[in-house]
VONU-853896 format. One line per 5 residues: number of its first residue (from 0); their letters; for each residue y, x negated, z negated of N, C-alpha, C. Coordinates in Angstrom, 1 decimal, decimal comma, m for minus. Each point is the difference from the previous one (the first is absolute). Layout:
NUM> A> Y:X:Z:Y:X:Z:Y:X:Z ~ ...;
***
This chain:
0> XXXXX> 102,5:m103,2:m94,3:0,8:m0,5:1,1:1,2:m0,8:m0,4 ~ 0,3:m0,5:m1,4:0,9:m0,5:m0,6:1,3:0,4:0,1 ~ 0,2:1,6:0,4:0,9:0,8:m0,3:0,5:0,5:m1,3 ~ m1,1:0,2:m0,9:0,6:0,7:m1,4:m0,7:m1,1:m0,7 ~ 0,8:m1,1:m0,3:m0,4:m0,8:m0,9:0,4:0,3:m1,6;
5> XXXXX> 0,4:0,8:m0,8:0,4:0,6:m0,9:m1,2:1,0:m0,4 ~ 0,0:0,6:0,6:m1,1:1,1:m0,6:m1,1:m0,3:0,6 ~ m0,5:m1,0:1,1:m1,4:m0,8:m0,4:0,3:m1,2:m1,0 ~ 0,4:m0,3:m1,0:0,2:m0,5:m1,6:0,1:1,3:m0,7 ~ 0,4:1,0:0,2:0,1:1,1:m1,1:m1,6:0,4:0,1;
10> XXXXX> m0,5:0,0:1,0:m1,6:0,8:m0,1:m0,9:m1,1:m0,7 ~ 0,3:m1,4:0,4:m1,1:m1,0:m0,5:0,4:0,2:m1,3 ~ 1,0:0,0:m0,9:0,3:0,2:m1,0:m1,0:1,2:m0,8 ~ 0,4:1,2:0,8:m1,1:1,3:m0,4:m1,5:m0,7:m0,4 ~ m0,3:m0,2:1,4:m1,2:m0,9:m0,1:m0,3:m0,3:m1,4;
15> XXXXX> 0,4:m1,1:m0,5:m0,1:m0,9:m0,9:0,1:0,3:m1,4 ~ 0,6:1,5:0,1:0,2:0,9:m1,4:m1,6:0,8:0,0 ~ m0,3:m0,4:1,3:m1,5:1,2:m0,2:m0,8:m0,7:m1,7 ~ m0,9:1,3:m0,8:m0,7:m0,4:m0,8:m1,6:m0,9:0,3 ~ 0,3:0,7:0,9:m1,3:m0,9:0,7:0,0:m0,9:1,3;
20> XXXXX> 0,3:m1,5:m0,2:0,1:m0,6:1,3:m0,5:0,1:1,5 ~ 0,3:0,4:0,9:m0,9:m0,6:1,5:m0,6:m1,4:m0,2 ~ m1,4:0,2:0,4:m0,7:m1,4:0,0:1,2:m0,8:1,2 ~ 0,1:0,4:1,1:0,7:m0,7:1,2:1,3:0,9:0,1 ~ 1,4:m0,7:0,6:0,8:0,7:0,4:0,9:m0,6:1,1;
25> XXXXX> m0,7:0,7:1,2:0,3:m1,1:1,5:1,5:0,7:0,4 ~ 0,8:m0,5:0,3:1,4:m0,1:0,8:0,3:m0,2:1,2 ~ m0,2:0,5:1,2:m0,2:m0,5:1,2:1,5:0,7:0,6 ~ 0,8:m1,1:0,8:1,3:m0,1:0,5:m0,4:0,5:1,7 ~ 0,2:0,5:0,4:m0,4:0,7:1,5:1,4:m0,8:1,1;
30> XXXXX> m0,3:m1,3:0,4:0,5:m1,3:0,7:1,2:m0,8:m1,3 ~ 0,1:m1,0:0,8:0,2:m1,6:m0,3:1,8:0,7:m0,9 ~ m0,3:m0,9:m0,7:1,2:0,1:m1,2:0,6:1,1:m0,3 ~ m1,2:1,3:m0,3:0,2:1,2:m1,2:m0,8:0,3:m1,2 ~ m0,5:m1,1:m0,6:0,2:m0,6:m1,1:0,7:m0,7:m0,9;
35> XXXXX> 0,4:1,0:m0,7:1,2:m0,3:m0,9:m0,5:m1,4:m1,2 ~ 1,4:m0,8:m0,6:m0,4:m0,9:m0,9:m0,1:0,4:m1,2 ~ m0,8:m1,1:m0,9:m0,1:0,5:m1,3:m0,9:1,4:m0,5 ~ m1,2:0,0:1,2:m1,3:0,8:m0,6:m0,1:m0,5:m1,4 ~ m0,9:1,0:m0,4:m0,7:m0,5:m1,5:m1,5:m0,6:0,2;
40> XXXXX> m0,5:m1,0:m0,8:m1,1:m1,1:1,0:m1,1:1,3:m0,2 ~ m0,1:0,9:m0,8:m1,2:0,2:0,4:m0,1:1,4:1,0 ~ 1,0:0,0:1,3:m0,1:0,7:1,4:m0,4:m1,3:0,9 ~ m1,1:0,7:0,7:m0,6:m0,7:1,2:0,7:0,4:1,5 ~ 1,4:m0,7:0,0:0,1:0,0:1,3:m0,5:m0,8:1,1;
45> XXXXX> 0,0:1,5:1,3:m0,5:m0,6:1,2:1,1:0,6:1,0 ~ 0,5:m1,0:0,8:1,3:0,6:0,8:m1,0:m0,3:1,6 ~ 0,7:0,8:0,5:m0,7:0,3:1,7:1,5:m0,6:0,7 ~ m0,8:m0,6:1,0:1,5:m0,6:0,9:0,5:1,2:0,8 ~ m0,4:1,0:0,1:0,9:1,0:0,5:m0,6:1,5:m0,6;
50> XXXXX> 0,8:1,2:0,4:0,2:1,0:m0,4:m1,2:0,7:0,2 ~ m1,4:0,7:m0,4:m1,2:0,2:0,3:m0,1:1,5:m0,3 ~ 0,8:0,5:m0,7:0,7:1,2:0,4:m0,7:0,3:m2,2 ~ 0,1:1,3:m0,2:m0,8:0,6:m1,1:m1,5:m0,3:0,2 ~ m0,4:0,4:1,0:m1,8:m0,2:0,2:m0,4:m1,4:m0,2;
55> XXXXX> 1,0:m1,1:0,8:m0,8:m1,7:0,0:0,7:m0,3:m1,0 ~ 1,1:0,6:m1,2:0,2:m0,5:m1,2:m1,4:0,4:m1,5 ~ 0,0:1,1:0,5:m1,2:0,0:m1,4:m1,0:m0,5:0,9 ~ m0,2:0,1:1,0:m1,3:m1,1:0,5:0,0:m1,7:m0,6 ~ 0,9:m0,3:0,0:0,0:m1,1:m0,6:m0,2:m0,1:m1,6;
60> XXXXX> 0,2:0,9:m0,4:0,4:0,2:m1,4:m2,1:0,1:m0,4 ~ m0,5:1,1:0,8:m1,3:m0,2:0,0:m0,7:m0,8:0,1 ~ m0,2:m0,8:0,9:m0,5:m0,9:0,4:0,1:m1,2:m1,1 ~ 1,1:m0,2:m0,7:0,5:m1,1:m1,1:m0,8:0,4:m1,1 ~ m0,2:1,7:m0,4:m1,0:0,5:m1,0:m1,5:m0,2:0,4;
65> XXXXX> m0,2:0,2:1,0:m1,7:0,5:0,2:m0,5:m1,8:m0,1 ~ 0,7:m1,1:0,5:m0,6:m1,4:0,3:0,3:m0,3:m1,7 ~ 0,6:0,3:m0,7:0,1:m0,2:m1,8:m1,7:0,9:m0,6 ~ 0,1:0,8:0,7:m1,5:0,7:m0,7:m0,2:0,6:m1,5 ~ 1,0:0,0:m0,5:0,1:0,6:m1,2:0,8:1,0:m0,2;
70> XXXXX> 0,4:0,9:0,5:0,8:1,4:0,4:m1,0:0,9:0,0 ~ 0,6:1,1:m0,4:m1,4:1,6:0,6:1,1:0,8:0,5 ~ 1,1:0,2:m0,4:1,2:0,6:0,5:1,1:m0,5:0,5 ~ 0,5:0,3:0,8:1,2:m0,7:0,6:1,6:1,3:m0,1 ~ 1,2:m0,4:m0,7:0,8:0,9:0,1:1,5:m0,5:0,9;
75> XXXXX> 0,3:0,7:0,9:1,5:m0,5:0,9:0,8:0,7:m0,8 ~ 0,9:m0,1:0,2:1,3:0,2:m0,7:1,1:m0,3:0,5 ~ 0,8:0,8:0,5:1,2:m0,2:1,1:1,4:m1,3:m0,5 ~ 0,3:m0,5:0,4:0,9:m1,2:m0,5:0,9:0,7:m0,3 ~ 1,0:1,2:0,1:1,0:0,7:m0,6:m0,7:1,1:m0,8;
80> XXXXX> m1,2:m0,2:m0,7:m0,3:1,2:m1,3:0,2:m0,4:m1,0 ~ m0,6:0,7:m1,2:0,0:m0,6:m1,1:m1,1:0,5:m0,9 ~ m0,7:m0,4:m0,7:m1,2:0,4:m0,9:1,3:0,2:m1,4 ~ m0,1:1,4:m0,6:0,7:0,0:m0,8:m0,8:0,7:m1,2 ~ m1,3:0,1:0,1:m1,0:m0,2:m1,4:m0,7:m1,6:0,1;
85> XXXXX> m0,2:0,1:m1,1:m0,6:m1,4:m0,4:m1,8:m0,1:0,2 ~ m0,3:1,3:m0,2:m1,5:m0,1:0,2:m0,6:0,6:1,1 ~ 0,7:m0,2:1,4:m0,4:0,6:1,1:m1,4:m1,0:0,5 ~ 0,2:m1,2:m0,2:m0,9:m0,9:0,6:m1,7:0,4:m1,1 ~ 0,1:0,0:m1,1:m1,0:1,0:m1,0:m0,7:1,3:0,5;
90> XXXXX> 1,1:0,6:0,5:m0,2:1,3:0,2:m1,4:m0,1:1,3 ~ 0,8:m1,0:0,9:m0,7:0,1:1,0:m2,2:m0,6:0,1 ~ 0,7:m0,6:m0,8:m1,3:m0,5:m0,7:m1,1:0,5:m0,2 ~ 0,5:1,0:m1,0:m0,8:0,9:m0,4:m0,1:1,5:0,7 ~ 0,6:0,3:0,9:m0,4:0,8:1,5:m1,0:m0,6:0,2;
95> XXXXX> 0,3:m1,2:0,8:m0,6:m0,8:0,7:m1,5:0,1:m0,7 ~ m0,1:m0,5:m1,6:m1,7:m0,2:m0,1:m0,4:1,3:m0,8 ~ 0,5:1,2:m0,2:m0,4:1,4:0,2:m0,7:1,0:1,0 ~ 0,1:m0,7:1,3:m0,2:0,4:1,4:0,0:m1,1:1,3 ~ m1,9:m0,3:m0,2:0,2:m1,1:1,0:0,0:0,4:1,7;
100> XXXXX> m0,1:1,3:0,0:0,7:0,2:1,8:1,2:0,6:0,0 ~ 0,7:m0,4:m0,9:1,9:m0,2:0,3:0,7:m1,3:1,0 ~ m0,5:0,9:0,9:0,9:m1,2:0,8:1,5:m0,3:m0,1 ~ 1,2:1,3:0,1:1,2:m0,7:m0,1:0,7:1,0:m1,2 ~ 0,4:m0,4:m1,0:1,3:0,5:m0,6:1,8:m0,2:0,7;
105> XXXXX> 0,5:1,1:m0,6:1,0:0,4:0,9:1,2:0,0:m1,0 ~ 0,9:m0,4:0,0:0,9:0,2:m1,1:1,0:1,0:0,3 ~ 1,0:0,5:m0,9:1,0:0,9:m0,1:1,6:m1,2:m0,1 ~ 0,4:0,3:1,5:1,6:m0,5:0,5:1,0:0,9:m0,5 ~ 0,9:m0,3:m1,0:0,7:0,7:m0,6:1,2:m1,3:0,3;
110> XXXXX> 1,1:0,6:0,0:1,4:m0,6:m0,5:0,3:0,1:m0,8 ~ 1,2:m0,6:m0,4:0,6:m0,3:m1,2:m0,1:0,6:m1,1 ~ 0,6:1,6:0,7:m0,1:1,3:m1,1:m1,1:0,7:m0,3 ~ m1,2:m1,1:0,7:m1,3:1,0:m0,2:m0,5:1,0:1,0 ~ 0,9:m0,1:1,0:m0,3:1,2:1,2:m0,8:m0,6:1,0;
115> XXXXX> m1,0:0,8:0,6:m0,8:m0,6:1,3:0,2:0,8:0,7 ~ 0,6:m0,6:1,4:0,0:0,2:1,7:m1,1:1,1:m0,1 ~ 0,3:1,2:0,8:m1,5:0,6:0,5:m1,3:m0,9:0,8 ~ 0,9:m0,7:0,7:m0,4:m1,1:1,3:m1,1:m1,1:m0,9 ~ 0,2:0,4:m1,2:m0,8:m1,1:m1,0:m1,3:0,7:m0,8;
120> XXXXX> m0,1:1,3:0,4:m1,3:0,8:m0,5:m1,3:m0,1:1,0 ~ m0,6:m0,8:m0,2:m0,8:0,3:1,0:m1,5:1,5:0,0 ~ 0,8:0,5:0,1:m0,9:1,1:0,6:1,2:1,4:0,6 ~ m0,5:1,2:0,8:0,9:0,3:0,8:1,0:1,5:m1,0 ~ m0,7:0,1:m1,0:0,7:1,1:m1,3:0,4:m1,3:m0,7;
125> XXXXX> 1,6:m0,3:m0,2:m0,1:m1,2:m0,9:1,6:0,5:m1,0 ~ m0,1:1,4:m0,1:1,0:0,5:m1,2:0,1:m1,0:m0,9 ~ m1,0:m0,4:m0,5:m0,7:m0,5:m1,8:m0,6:m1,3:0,5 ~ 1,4:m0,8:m0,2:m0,6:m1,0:0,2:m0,6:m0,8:m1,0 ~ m0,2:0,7:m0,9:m1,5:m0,8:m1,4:m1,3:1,1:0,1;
130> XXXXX> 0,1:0,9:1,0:m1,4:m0,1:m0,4:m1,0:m0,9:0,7 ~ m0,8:m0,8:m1,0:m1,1:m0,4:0,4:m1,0:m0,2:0,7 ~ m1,1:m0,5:1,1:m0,9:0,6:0,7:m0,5:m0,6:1,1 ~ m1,4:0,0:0,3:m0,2:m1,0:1,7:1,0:0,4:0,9 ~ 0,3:m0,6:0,8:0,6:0,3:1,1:m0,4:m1,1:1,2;
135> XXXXX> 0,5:0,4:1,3:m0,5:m0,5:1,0:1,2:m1,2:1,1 ~ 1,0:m0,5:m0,9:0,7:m1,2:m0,1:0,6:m0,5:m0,9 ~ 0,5:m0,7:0,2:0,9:m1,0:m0,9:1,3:m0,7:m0,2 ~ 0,5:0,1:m0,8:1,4:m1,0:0,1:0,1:m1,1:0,2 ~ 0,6:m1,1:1,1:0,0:m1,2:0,2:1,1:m0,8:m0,9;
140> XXXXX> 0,8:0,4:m0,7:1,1:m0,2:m1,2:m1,1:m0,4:m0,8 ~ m0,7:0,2:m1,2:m0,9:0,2:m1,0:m1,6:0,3:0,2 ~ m0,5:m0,6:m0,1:m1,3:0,4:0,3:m1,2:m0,9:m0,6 ~ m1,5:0,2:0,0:m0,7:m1,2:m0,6:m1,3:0,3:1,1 ~ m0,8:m0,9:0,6:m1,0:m0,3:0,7:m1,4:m0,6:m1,1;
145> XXXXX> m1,3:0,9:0,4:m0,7:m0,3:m0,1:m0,5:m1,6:1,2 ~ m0,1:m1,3:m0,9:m0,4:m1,0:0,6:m1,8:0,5:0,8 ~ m0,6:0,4:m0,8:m1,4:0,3:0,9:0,2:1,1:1,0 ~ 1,1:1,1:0,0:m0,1:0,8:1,2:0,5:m1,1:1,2 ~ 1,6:m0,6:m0,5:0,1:m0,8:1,2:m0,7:m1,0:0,6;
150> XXXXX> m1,0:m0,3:m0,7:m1,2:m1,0:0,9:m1,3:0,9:0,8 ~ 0,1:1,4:m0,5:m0,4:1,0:0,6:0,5:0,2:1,8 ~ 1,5:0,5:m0,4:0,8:0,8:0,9:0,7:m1,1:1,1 ~ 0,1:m1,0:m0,5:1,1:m0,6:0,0:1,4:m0,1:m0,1 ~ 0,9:m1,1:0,4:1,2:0,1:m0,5:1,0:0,8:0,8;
155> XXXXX> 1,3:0,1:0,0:1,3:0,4:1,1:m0,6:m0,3:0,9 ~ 0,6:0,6:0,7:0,0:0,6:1,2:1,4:m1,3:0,6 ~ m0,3:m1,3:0,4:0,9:m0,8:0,1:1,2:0,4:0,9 ~ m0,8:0,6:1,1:1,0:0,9:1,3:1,3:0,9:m0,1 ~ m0,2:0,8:m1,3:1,1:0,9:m0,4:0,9:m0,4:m0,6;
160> XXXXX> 0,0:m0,8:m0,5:1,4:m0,9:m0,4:0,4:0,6:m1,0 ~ 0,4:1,1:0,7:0,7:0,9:m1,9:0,0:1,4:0,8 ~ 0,0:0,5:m1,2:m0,4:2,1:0,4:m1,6:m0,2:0,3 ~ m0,3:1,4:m0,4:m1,3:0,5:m0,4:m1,1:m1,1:m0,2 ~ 0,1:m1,1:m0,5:m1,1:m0,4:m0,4:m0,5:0,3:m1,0;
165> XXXXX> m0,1:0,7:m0,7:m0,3:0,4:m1,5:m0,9:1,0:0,2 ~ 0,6:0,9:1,6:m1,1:1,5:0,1:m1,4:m0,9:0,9 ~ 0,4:m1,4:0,2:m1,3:m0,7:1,3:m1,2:m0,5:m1,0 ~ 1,4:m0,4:m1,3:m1,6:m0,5:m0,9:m0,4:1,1:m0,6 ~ 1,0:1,3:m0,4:m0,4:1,0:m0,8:m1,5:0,9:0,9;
170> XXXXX> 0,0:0,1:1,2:m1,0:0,5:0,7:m1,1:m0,8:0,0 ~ 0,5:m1,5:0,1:m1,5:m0,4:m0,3:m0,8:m0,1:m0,9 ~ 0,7:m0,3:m1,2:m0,6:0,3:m1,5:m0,5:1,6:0,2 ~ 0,1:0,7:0,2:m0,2:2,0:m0,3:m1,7:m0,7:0,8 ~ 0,4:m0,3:1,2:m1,2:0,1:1,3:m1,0:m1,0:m1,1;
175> XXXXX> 0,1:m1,2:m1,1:m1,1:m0,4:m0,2:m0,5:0,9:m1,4 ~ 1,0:0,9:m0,4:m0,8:0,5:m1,0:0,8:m0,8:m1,4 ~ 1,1:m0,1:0,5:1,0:m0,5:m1,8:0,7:1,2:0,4 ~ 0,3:m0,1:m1,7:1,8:1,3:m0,4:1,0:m0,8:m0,3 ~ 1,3:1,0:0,4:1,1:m0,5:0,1:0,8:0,7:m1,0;
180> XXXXX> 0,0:m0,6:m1,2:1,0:0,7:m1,5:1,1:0,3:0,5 ~ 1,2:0,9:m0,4:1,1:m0,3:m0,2:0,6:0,6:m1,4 ~ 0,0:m1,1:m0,8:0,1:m0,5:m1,4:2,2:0,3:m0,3 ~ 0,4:1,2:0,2:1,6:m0,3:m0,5:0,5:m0,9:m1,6 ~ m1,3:0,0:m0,6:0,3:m1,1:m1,4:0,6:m1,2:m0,1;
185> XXXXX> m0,6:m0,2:1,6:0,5:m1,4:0,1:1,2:m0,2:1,3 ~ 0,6:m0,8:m0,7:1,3:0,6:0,6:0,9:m1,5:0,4 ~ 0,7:0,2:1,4:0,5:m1,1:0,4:1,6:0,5:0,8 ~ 0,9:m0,8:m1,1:1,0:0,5:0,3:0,6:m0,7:1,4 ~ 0,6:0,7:0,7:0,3:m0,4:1,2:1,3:0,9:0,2;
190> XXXXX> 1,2:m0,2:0,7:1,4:0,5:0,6:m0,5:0,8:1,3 ~ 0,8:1,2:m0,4:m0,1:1,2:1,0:0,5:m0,6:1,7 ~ m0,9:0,0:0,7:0,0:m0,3:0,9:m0,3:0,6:1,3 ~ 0,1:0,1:1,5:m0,6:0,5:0,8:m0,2:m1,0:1,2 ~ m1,5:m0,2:0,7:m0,6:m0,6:0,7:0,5:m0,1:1,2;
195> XXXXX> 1,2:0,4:0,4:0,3:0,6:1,5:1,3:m1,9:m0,3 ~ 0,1:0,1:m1,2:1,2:m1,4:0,0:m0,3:m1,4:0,4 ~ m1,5:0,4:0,8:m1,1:m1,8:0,5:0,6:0,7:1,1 ~ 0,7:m1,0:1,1:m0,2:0,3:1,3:m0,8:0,3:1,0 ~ m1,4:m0,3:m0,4:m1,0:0,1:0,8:m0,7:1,2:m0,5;
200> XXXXX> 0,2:1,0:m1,1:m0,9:0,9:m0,5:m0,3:1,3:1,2 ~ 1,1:0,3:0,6:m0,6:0,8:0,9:m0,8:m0,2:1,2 ~ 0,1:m1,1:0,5:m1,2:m0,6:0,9:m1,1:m0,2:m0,4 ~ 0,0:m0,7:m1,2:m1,4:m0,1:m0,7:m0,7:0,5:m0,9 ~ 0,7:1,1:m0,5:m0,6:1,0:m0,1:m0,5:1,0:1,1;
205> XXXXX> 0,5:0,3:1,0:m0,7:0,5:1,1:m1,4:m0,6:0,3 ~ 0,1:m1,4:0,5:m0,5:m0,5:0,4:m1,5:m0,1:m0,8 ~ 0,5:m0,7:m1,4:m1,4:0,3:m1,3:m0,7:1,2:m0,3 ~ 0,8:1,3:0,2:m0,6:1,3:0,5:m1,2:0,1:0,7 ~ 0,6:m0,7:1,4:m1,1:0,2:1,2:m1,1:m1,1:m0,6;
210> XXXXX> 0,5:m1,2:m0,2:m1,7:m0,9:0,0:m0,3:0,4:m1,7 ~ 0,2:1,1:m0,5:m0,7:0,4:m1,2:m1,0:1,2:0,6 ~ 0,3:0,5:0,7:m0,3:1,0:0,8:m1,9:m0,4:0,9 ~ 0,8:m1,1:0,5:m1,2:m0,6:1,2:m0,6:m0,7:m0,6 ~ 0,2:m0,3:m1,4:m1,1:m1,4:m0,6:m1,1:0,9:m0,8;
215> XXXXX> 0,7:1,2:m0,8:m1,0:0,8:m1,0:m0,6:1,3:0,2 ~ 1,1:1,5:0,9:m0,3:0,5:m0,1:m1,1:0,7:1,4 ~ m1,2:0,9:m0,6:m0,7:0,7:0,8:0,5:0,6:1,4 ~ 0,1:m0,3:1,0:0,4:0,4:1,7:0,7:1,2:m0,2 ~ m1,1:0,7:m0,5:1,1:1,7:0,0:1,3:0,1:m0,6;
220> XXXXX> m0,2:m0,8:m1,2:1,2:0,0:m0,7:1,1:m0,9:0,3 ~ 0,0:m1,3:0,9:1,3:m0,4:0,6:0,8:1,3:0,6 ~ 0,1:0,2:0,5:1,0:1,0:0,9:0,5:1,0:m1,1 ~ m0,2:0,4:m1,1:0,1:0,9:m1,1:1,1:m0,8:m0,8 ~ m0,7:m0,9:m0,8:1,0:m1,0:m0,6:1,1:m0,2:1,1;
225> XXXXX> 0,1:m0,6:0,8:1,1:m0,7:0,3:1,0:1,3:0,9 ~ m1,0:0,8:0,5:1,2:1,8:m0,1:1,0:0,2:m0,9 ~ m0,8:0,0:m0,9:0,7:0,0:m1,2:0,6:m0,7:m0,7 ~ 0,4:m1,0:0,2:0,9:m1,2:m0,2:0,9:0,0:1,0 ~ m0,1:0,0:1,4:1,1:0,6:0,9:1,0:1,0:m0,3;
230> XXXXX> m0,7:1,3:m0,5:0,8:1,0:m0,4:0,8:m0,3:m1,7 ~ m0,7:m0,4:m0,1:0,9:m0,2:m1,8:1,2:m1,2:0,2 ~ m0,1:m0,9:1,1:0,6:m1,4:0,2:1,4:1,0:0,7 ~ m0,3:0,8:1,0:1,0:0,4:0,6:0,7:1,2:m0,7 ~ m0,3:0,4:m0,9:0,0:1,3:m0,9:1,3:m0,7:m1,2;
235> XXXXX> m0,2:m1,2:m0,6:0,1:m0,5:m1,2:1,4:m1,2:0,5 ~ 0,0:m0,6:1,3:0,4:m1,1:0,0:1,9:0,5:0,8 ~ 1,1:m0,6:m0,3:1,0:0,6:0,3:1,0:m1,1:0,3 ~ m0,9:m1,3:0,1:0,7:m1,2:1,1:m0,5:0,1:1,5 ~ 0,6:0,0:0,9:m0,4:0,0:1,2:m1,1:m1,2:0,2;
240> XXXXX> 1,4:m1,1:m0,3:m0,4:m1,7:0,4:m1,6:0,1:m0,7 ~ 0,0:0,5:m1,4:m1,3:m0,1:m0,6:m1,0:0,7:0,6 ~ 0,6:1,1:0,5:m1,8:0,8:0,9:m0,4:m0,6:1,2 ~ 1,3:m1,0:0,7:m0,4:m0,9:1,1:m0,8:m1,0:m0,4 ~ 0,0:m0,7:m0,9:m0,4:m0,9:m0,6:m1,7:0,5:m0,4;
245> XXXXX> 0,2:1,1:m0,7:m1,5:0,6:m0,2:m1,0:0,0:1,1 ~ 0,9:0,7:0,7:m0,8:0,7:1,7:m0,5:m1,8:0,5 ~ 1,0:m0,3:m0,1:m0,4:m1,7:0,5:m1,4:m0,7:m0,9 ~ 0,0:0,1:m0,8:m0,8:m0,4:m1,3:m1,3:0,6:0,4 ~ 0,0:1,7:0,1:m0,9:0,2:0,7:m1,3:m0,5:0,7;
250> XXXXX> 1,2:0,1:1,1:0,0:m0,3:1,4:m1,2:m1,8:m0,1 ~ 0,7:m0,4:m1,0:m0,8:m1,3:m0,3:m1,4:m0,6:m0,5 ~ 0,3:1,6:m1,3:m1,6:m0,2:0,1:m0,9:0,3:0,5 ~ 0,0:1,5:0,9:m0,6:0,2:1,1:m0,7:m1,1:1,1 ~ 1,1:m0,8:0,7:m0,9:m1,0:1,0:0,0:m1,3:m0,6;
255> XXXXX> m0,1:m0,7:m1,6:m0,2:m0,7:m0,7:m1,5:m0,1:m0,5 ~ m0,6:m0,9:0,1:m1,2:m0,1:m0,9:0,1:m0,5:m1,7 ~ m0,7:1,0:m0,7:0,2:m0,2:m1,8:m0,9:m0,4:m0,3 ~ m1,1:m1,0:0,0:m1,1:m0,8:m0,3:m1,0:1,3:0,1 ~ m1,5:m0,1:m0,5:m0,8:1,0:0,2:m0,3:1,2:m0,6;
260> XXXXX> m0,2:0,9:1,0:0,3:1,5:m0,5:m1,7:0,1:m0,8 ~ 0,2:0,7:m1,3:m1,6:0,2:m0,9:0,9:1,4:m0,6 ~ m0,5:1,1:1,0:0,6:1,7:m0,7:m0,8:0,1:m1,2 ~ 0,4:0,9:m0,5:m0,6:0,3:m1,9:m0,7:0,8:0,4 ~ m0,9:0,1:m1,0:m1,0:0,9:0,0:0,3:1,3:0,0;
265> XXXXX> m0,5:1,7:0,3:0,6:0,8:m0,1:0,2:0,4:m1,7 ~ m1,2:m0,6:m0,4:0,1:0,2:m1,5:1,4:m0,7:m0,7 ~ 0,3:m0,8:0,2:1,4:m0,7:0,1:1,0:1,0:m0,2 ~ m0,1:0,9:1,2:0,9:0,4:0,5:m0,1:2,0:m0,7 ~ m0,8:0,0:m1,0:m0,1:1,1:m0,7:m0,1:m0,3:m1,9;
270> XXXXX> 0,3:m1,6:0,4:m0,2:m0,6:m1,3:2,2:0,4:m0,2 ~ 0,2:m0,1:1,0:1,7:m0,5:0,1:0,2:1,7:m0,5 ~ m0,5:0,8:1,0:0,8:1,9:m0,1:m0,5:m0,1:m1,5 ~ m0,7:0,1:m0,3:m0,4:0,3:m1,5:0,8:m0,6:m0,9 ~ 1,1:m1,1:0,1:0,6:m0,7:m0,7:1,5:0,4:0,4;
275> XXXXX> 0,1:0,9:1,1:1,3:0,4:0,2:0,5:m0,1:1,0 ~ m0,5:m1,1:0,7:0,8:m0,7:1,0:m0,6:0,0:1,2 ~ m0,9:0,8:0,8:m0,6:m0,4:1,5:0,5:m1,4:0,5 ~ m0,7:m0,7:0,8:0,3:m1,1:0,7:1,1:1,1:1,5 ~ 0,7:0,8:0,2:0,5:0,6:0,5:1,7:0,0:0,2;
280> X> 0,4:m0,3:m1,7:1,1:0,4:m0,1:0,8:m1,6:m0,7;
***
C-alpha cells in the first residue's frame, strides 16, 4: 500500500541474500502511487489503480506467475517481514519436490527477539510454537502455495478483502486432498502486532466468518461453527464499539451473498478432527 517503504527494501534485500534465487519476484502495489522508487530491476512490478484489499493483491501477484508458466510454487510474503535465513527459498524447494500433494507450507512469525504471537500458531494447542506438523490453516504473513493445487482450487477468495482468507483457501486445499505443513524452520520475521489496529477488522472478520461458513461447511455444521464464534467473540472482546462492529459484520454476512456454496466432504471434515482442529472451532 506504499506505507512501509523501508522495510519493503529491507525484505527485497532478504530476498536477494537467499542462496537460491526465485525464478520470478512479482511486487504488486494495491492502488495508484504505492509503489515505491528505485526497485531493483529484477522485481516485477504490477500496481492496481486502487486498493483490492489482501485477496485482489496476491491475485494479481498470481495471475502475473501462472501467464509466465514457469513457477511450481508461489511464496507471499508480507511487505513489513523479513526472511532472516538465507536458505528459506531452498528449503522450500525441497519440501516442495519431496511431497507432491503438499499443497501449502506455512511459515513461523516470530519478532525480533524470536518470540511468536500465539495468534501465529496455527493449530488450537499452540504452547510450542516449533513443533512441526499438518495442520488445517495457514499464516497469511509467510507462506508458500502449491501452483498445481491453485489451478486445482483456485485462487482468493477476491470478496474478503482481508481476514480469513487463508482458512477459504485452507479448506479448499484439505477438501481436494493436499496437506497443509507447518514448517517453524522457516521463519519470517515480522513486529508484534495485533489485527484489531485495521479499522475494518471487526466487521470483516465477522462478516468472513459467516461467508466461510455458507461457502464450505456441511448444513449441520453452520449453526455449530458460528455458535461458537458468537460465544468466544462476546467472551474475548472488551471494546463495546468493536462488538458493534462485529454484530454488524455479522449481520452482513448473513443477508450477503459469498460466491458459490461447494460444503466439504464429511471426510474433509474428519480429515480436520484428526489433525486437531474440527471445522467447528
Amino acid at each position: 500500500m506504499g506505507n512501509r517503504p523501508k522495510e519493503l527494501l529491507d525484505l527485497l534485500e532478504s530476498v536477494a541474500r537467499q542462496d537460491e534465487l526465485p525464478v520470478r519476484t512479482v511486487l504488486v502495489g494495491n492502488g495508484t502511487g504505492s509503489l515505491p522508487e528505485g526497485l531493483p530491476a529484477w522485481v516485477e512490478a504490477v500496481e492496481l489503480p486502487e486498493n483490492a484489499g489482501v485477496t485482489g493483491g496476491r491475485n494479481a501477484a498470481y495471475a502475473r506467475l501462472r501467464a509466465a508458466g514457469d513457477v511450481d510454487v508461489l511464496v507471499d510474503l508480507d511487505d513489513d517481514g523479513l526472511l532472516v535465513d538465507t536458505d528459506v527459498v531452498r528449503r522450500i524447494a525441497d519440501l516442495y519436490a519431496q511431497d507432491p500433494e503438499l499443497g501449502v507450507v506455512s511459515f513461523r512469525i516470530a519478532d525480533e527477539h524470536g518470540q511468536t504471537q500465539r495468534r501465529h500458531v496455527p493449530r488450537l494447542r499452540a504452547a510450542d510454537p516449533l513443533r512441526r506438523g499438518y495442520v488445517t490453516t495457514f499464516l497469511g504473513g509467510g507462506h508458500a502455495l502449491s501452483m498445481p493445487m491453485l489451478e486445482r482450487t483456485g485462487p482468493w477468495p477476491e470478496e474478503f478483502f482481508f481476514t480469513h482468507e487463508e482458512t477459504d483457501l485452507a479448506w479448499r486445499a484439505l477438501d481436494d486432498g493436499w496437506r497443509i505443513l507447518y514448517e517453524p524452520a522457516l521463519v519470517l520475521q515480522h513486529p508484534k502486532t495485533s489485527p484489531a489496529r485495521h479499522a475494518v477488522y471487526y466487521r470483516m472478520t465477522a462478516r468472513n466468518r459467516v461467508w466461510l461458513a455458507k461457502r464450505h461447511l456441511p448444513a449441520p455444521l453452520v449453526p455449530v461453527y458460528l455458535g461458537a464464534w458468537i460465544a468466544l467473540t462476546v467472551a474475548r472482546t472488551r471494546s463495546l464499539p468493536g462488538l458493534k462492529a462485529w454484530f454488524g459484520g455479522f449481520a452482513e454476512g448473513v443477508r450477503t451473498k459469498c460466491g458459490q456454496r461447494r460444503p466439504m466432504r464429511w471426510r474433509t471434515v474428519w480429515t480436520m478432527t484428526r489433525l486437531g482442529r474440527p471445522p467447528v472451532i
